[in-house]
C-alpha positions, -999 to 999 in steps of 0.1 A, spaced: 477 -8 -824 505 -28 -800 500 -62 -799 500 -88 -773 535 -96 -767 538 -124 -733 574 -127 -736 579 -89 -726 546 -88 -702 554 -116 -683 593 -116 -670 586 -78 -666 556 -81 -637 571 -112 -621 603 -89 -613 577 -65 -603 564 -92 -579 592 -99 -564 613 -67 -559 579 -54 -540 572 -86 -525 541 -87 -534 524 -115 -518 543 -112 -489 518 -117 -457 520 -108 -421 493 -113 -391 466 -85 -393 438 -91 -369 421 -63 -382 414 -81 -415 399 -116 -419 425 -147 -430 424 -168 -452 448 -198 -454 454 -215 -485 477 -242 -489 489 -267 -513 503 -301 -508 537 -293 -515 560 -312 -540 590 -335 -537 618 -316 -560 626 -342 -587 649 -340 -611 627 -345 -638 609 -309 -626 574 -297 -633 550 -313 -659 523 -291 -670 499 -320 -649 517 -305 -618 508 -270 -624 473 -277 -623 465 -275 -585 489 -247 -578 472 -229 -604 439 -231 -588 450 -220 -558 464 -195 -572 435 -180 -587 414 -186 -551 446 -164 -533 446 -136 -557 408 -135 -557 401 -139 -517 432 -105 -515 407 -88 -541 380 -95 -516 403 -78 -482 411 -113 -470 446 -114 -451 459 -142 -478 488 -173 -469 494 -191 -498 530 -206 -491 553 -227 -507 581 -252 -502 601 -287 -506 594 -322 -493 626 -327 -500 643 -357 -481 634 -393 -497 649 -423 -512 648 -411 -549 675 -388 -539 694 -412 -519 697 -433 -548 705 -409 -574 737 -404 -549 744 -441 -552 741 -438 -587 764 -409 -590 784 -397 -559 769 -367 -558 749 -358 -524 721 -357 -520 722 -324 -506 733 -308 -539 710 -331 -552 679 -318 -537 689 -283 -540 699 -281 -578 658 -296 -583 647 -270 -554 663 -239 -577 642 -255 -608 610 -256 -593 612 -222 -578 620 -210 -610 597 -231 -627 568 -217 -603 581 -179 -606 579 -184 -643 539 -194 -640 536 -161 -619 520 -181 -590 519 -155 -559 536 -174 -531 551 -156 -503 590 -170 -503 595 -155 -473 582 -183 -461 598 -209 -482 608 -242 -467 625 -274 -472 622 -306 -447 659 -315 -454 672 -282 -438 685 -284 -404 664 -255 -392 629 -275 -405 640 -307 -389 650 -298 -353 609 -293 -349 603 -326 -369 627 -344 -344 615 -322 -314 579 -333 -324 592 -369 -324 602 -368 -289 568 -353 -277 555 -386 -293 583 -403 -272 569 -389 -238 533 -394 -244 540 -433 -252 528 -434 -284 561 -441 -306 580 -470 -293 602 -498 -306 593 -534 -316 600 -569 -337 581 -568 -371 578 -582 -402 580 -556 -431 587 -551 -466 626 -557 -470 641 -547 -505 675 -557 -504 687 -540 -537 680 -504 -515 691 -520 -486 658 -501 -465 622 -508 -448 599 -498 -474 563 -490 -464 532 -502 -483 526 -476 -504 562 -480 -518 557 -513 -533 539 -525 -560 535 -564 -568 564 -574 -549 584 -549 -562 596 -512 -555 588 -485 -569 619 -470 -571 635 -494 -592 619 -520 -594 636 -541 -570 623 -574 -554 609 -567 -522 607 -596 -492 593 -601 -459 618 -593 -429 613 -592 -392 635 -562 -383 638 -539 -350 616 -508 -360 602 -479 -343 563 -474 -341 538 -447 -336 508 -455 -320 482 -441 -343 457 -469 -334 453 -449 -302 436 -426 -321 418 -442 -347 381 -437 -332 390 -396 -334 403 -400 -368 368 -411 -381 347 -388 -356 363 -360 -367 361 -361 -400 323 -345 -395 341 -313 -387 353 -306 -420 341 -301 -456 360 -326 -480 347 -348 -506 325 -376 -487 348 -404 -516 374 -389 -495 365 -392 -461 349 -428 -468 384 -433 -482 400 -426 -450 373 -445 -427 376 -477 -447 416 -475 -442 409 -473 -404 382 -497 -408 365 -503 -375 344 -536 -367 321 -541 -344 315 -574 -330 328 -603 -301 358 -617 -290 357 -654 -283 380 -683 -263 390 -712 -286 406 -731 -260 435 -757 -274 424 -795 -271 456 -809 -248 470 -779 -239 465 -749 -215 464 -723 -237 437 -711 -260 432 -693 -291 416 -660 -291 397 -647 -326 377 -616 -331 346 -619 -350 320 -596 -365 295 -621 -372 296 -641 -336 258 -656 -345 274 -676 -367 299 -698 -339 276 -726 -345 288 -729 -379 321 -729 -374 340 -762 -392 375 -751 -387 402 -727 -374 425 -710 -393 459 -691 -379 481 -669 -402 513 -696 -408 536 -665 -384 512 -675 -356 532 -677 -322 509 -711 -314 517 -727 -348 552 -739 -332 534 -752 -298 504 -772 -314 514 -788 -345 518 -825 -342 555 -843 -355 534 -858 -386 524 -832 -400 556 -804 -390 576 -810 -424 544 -802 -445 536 -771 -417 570 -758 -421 573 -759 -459 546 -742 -461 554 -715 -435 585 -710 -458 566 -704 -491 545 -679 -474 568 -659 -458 581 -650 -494 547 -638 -505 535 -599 -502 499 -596 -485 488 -586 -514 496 -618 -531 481 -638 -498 448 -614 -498 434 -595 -526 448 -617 -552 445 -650 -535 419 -664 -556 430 -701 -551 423 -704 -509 455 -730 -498 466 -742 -464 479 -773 -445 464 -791 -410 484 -789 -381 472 -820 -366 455 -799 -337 419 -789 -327 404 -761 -301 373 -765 -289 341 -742 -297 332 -721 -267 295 -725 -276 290 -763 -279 324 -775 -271 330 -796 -304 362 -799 -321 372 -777 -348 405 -788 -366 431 -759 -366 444 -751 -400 470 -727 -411 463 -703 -442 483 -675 -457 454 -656 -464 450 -651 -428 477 -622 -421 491 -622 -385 491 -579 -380 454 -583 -391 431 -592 -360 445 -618 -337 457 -635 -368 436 -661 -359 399 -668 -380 370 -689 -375 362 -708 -406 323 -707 -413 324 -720 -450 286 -722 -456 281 -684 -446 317 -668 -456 327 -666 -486 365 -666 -484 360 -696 -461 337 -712 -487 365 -703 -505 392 -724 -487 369 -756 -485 361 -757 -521 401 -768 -524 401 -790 -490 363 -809 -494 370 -829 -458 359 -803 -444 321 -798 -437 297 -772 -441 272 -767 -419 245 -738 -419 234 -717 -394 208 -694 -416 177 -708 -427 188 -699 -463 190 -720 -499 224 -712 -510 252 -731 -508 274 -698 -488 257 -671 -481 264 -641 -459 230 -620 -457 204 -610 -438 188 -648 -425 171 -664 -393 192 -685 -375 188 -723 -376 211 -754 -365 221 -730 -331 211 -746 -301 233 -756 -276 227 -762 -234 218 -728 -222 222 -712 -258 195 -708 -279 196 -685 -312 171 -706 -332 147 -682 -349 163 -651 -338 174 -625 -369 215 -618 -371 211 -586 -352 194 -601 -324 214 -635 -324 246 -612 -324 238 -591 -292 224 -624 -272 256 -643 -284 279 -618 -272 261 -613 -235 264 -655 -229 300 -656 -238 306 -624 -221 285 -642 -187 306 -671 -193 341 -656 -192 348 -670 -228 349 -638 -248 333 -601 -251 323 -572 -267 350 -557 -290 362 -531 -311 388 -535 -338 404 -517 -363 421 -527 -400 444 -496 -393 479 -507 -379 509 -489 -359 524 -467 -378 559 -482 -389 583 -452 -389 617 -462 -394 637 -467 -425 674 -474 -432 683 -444 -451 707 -416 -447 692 -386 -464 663 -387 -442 657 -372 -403 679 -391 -376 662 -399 -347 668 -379 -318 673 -410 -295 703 -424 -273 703 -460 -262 724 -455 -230 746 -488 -221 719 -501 -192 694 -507 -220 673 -476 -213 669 -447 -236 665 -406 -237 656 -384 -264 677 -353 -268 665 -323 -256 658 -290 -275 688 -275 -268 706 -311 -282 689 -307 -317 691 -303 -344 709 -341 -345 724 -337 -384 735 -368 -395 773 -373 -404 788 -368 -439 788 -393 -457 805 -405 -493 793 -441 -498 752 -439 -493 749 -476 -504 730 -499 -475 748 -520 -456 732 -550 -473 722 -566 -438 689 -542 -428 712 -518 -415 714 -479 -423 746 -466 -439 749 -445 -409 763 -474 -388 797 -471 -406 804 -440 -382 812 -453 -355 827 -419 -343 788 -406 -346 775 -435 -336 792 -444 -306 793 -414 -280 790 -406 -243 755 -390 -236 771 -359 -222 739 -351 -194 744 -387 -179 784 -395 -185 770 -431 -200 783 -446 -229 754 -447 -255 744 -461 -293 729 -431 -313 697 -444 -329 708 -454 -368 672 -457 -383 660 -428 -400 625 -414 -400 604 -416 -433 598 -389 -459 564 -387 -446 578 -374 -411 585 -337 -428 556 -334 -446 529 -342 -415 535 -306 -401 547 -286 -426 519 -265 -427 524 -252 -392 557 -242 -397 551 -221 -425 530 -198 -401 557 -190 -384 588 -204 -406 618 -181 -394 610 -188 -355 644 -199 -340 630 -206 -305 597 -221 -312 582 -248 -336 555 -221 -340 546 -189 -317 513 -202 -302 497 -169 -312 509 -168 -349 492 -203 -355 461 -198 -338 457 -165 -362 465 -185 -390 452 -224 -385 432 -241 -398 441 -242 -429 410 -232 -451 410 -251 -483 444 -278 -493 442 -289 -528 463 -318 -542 461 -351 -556 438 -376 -547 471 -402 -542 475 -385 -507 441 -387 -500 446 -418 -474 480 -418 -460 496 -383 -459 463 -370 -446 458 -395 -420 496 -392 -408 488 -357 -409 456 -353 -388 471 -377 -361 501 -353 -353 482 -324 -353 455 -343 -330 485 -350 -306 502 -317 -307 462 -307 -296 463 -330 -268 498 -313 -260 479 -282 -260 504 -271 -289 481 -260 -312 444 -244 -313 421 -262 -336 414 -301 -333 416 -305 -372 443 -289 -398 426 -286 -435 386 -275 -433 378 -276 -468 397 -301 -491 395 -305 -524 415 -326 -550 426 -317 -581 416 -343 -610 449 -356 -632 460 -342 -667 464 -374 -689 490 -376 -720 478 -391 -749 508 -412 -763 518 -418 -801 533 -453 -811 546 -464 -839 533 -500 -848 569 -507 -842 572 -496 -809 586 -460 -811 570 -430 -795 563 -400 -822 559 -367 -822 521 -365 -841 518 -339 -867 479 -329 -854 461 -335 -821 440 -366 -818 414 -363 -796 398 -395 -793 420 -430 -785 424 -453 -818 447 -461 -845 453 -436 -867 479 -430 -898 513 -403 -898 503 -382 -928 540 -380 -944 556 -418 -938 517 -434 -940 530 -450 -908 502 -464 -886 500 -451 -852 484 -461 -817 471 -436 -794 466 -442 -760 457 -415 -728 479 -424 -696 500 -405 -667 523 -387 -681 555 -396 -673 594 -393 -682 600 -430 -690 567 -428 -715 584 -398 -734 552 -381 -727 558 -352 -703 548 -316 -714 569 -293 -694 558 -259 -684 585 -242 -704 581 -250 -740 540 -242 -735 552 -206 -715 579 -200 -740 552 -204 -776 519 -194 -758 530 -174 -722 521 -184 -690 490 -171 -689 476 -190 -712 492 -222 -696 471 -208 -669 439 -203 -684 439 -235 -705 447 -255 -671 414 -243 -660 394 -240 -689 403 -274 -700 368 -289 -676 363 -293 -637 389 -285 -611 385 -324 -599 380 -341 -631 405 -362 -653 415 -345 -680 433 -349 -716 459 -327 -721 464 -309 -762 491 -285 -761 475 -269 -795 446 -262 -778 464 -237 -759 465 -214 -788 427 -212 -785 433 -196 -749 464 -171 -764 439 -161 -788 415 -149 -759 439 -127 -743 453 -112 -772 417 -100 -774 413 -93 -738 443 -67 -744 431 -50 -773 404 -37 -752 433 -17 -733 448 -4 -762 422 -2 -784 411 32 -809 373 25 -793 382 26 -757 364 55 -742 358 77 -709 322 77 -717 302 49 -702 274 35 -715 244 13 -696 251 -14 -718 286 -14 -709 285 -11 -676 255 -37 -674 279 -63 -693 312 -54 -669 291 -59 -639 272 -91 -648 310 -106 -656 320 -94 -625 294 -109 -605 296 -142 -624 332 -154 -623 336 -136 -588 304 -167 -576 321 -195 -597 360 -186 -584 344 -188 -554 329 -220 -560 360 -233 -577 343 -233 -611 372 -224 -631 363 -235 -662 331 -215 -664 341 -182 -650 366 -186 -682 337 -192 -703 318 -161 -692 348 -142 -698 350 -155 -733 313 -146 -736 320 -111 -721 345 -106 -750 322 -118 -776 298 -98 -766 315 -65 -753 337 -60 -787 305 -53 -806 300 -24 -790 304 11 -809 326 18 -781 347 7 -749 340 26 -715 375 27 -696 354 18 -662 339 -10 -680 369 -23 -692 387 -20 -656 361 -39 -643 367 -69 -667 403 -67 -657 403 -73 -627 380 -104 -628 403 -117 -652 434 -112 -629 435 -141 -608 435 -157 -644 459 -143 -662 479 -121 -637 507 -108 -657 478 -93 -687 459 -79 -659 485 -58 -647 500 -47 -676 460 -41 -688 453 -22 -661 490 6 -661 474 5 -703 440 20 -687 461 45 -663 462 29 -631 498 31 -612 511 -2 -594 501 -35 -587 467 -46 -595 467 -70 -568 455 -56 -539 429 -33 -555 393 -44 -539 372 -64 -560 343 -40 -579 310 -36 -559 281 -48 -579 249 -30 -590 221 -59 -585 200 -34 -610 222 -48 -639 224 -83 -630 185 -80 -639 176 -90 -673 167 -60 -693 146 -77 -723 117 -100 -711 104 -131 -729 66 -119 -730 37 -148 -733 6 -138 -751 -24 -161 -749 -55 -159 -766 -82 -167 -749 -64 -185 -722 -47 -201 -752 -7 -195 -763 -2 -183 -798 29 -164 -794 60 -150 -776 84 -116 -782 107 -99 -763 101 -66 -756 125 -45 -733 117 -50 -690 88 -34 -675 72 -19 -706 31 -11 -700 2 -28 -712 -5 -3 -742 34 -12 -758 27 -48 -749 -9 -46 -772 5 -25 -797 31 -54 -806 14 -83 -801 -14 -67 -829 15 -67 -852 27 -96 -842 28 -122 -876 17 -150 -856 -8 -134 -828 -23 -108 -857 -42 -134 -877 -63 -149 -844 -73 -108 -840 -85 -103 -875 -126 -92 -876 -125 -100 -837 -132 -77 -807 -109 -75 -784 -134 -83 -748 -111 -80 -720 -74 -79 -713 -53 -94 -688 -19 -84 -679 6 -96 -658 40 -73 -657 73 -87 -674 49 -121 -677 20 -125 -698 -8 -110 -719 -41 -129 -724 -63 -115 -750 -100 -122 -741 -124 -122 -773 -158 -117 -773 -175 -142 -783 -200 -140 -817 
């Protein structure tokens, strides 16, 4: 009998794939779509891990399955491929980062073909290519005429060793990710998009589509919108006042003092001469602190008095004004009311500077406490909260200051501007002109794409600048539509500009003329279920769902959201092996819980720990030593079978010998002396129950199970006396969005000419989805005293004639008369005695 040999199956169906072009998709109204789409990777040179493969195997399997079903199936792929890793690597080495990026684009691709995932490359794309980034730039200026990206003074994170802007996400402590670089605090010229504009959409929204609630709370906590009141602190001495937002406005009363972030505009204006030195120094030492440092791990509250005091709009007393750094100045107004006795960062603050007083405003016993209360100590004039509850002390609050001219109702959001510049070159220029009277104009369609100039030395200017400033030939030009000497913009955009739309263009990704024919996308969009990890579950998506909601407003696209259904993919954790010493090992057996633990041959002791894997922990599995030993397939199946799609998981390369072993058995059936064109109701009953099963849990992204019903299928189908050919066609194609390379060489085994992949999915018979054996109660005398299984739907007389035999029912009929019997089909049979 031939044997299961992956290194022959596999190379030979992939070429199959692709020389027939398999997966390769076009608009068909007549069929439904069905858009799947995962969030595509940044090519680095390190390539795939086997924790990478993980999502684009899942989707994998849903594409494959949803074709078997008639669905019209888009399951693209390509490259997020400008960014700063790149950039430095060409710093590092010369080498551009154009050949760069390309050299880890080739490896993926081939790393990807080699796990036989059924992309259609027709449609491959890559945001560093000229033809992608004209639309990103053209999208940019649409941006540009609606007023929502614009230019403006602020302080960001400044890492001097890379010489760029650096957004939040990129640092980590005080330090870059990318090296692990100090990062500072810099004002800097930047451009901005305007995504608080639509920060009340970006939460309503989210009830239109089916992700994870985690997820969406994830997103509305980053957009974090308060309710409450704006109120007038006006400045003791001067004409000018302080504005603060507040949530909790019932609590004015309580205020004791006033903090302002130390960047504060005012802090120059009202800060008397004896205290400036101590303001100033302090002002320094802040400004070289992260917000991290100045919020979240502020623990210790510090500040310094400025001498100055504003005056409380609701009882005019004076409040001392303070400056803290864990007030930031792009939060709010960057100005707080401190109410110590019912706020617990303020509590905070005065538990270091005790001259300042509490005073409460809840009728409460705790020393700070910021619950539910009635208010107390809140009387003023024509102001009277005393013995009102929060809620009703905050709406009465808000109407007198509102009456009074010294605040309002307001809104605010934690979410800021979008900062969108960087000083990179291998990133998108901007496609902006500042013309020599000070005004601007973005270039027009027929001006982009703007590539940037070649370049040799990629290192930063060192002074906040982009290395594109050094050509001045590109730099300086004469805007040839007005004849005015002009500045080309020298910021670049960030890696996140590319990857915000990239699902649009891959509807339509060899349009020269359009971004996207309007008819294409509204065929193809939304997309209908995006897998990836949950790392992008804040900021890519965000960015994301704000272009597409302005390219709606443009009346560019046709659906108000871009991803229906997400779903995110849980990691694949490495389990690392230390040497006491310090050394990383090579075990010689799987561990499968963390400990200590000793090398059998040296006696060495070893640590085990589970972590991310990664390149600088020496603990990264790559794709192609498991496909190499064990075949792709079974990289496949054990990705899946290894527990939930959205679950952490612990990755055991031996363990994928247990999933080899499966389809090694799985072909046998094909090839086997038993197989048979005779079928059999057992047979059939078995193919159609495994059918219907991991067709409901594919559906339902239960991987891991419809593997385990296979298995079961196996177990239970290779006992038979013999294998019906129809039977065993039906198993193989529920197992091909598994293992797609078996399936099809399973199914030319069984007869069938050509691909397996568009073949529609077998109908099912409901009849053998019904159990055929019955548990059977018997009860004697309304009492149980037994249970047998008995084949479906047998009569009454079969029923009595085994439960009289029955060992345990027999001996409670012995010498009695059988009164009365009551039968309930495929249920129950109660044996009535008569009595005597």
């Amino acid at each position: 009998m031939k044997k299961y040999e992956h290194r022959k199956i596999e190379p030979k169906w992939q070429k199959y794939w692709d020389e027939h072009k398999t997966f390769a998709v076009k608009v068909d109204p007549s069929k439904p779509k069905y858009y799947i789409l995962d969030m595509f990777p940044y090519p680095s040179g390190a390539g795939l891990h086997v924790g990478n493969a993980e999502g684009y195997t899942a989707t994998d399997i849903l594409g494959r399955h949803k074709l078997q079903k008639g669905f019209n199936v888009l399951h693209p792929m390509g490259w997020d491929s400008f960014g700063l890793p790149a950039e430095q690597y060409a710093i590092r080495t010369g080498t551009h980062p154009a050949v760069t990026t390309q050299k880890n684009i080739d490896t993926f691709r081939r790393q990807l073909k080699e796990l036989g995932f059924g992309y259609d490359w027709s449609r491959e794309i890559a945001t560093s290519d000229p033809t992608y980034y004209k639309w990103t730039q053209w999208i940019f200026t649409k941006l540009y005429e609606k007023g929502l990206a614009y230019e403006a003074e602020q302080l960001v994170n400044f890492c001097p060793a890379l010489g760029t802007v650096l957004a939040n996400e990129e640092v980590e402590n005080g330090f870059s990710k990318e090296g692990g670089h100090p990062v500072e605090r810099r004002p800097l010229r930047q451009w901005m998009l305007k995504i608080t504009a639509y920060a009340e959409r970006l939460i309503d929204d989210l009830v239109l589509v089916d992700w994870p609630e985690s997820l969406k709370k994830l997103q509305i906590n980053w957009i974090g919108k308060s309710e409450g009141a704006n109120a007038d602190f006006s400045i003791e001495g001067l004409n000018q006042k302080l504005e603060i937002f507040t949530t909790t406005p019932e609590t004015l009363f309580g205020v004791t003092f006033m903090v302002l972030a130390p960047e504060h505009p005012l802090v120059e204006t009202i800060t008397k001469a004896q205290q400036r030195e101590q303001v100033n120094q302090y002002r320094v030492t802040a400004a070289g602190k992260k917000d991290l440092d100045r919020t979240d791990l502020n623990k210790a509250k510090t500040g310094v008095f400025t001498g100055a005091y504003c005056l409380n709009p609701v009882n005019g007393e004076r409040v001392p004004i303070w400056i803290a750094d864990y007030v930031l100045m792009h939060f709010g107004t960057g100005a707080v009311m401190g109410v110590p006795s019912h706020d617990e960062r303020d509590f905070e603050f005065v538990q270091t500077y005790k001259e300042i007083p509490l005073r409460k405003v809840l009728d409460v016993a705790e020393a700070c406490w910021s619950g539910e209360g009635v208010l107390v100590n809140s009387t003023h004039a024509d102001l009277d909260l005393k013995g009102l509850t929060r809620t009703e002390a905050k709406k009465k609050v808000t109407a007198w200051l509102t009456s009074k001219g010294k605040g309002s109702f307001s809104i605010h959001y934690k979410l800021r501007d979008w900062l969108f510049s960087r000083q990179r070159y291998w990133a998108e220029p901007f496609p902006i002109l500042h013309l020599e009277d000070g005004s601007k104009r973005v270039l027009g369609l027929d001006e982009l794409p703007l590539t940037p100039p070649e370049l040799t030395d990629f290192k930063p200017t060192g002074d906040g600048q982009s290395p594109l400033t050094r050509v001045r030939q590109w730099v300086e030009v004469t805007d040839p539509k007005t004849g005015k000497k002009a500045l080309r913009e020298t910021n670049t955009m960030p890696q996140w500009a590319g990857s915000c739309w990239y699902y649009l263009r891959f509807c339509d990704p060899q349009n020269t003329q359009e971004a996207w024919d309007p008819a294409i996308e509204k065929y193809w969009m939304p997309v209908d279920l995006y897998i990836g990890g949950a790392e992008h579950a804040v900021l890519h998506l965000l960015y994301s769902r704000f272009w597409h909601k302005v390219l709606f407003d443009c009346g560019l696209v046709s659906t108000v959201e871009p991803f229906m259904a997400l779903r995110n993919q849980g990691m694949i954790l490495a389990r690392s092996f230390q040497k006491s010493g310090g050394a990383y090992v090579e075990p010689e057996e799987a561990f499968e819980k963390e400990g200590t633990y000793h090398h059998k041959t040296t006696g060495e002791e070893l640590r085990t720990q589970v972590e991310k894997m990664s390149k600088s922990r020496l603990n990264v599995v790559t794709p192609e030593d498991v496909v190499r030993e064990f075949g792709a397939d079974s990289l496949r199946l054990y990705e899946m079978f290894m527990g939930p799609l959205d679950k952490e998981k612990i990755w055991n390369t031996d363990a994928v010998s247990g999933c080899r072993r499966f389809l090694a058995r799985c072909y046998e059936l094909a090839v086997s002396e038993k197989l048979t064109d005779t079928s059999s109701e057992e047979a059939v009953r078995f193919a159609h129950r495994v059918v219907h099963q991991v067709g409901e849990d594919t559906e339902a992204l239960q991987f891991n199970t419809a593997i385990a019903k296979m298995m079961e299928f196996i177990n239970d189908f290779t006992k038979l006396a013999a294998y019906p050919r129809d039977a065993v066609k039906m198993f193989t194609q529920a197992l091909a969005p598994y293992a797609p390379h078996l399936a099809e060489e399973m199914w030319e085994l069984l007869g069938e000419k050509g691909t397996l992949t568009h073949v529609p999915y077998p109908k099912i018979d409901i009849r053998c989805l019904e159990d055929a054996v019955i548990t059977y109660v018997v009860q004697i005398n309304g009492k149980v005293r037994g249970r047998f299984e008995l084949p479906k739907d047998a009569d009454q007389e079969k029923i009595l004639a085994a439960a009289k035999v029955h060992p345990l029912i027999s001996r409670y009929l012995d010498g009695q008369s059988i009164e009365r019997v009551i039968f309930v089909p495929n249920k129950l049979l109660n044996l009535v005695l008569s009595v005597g």
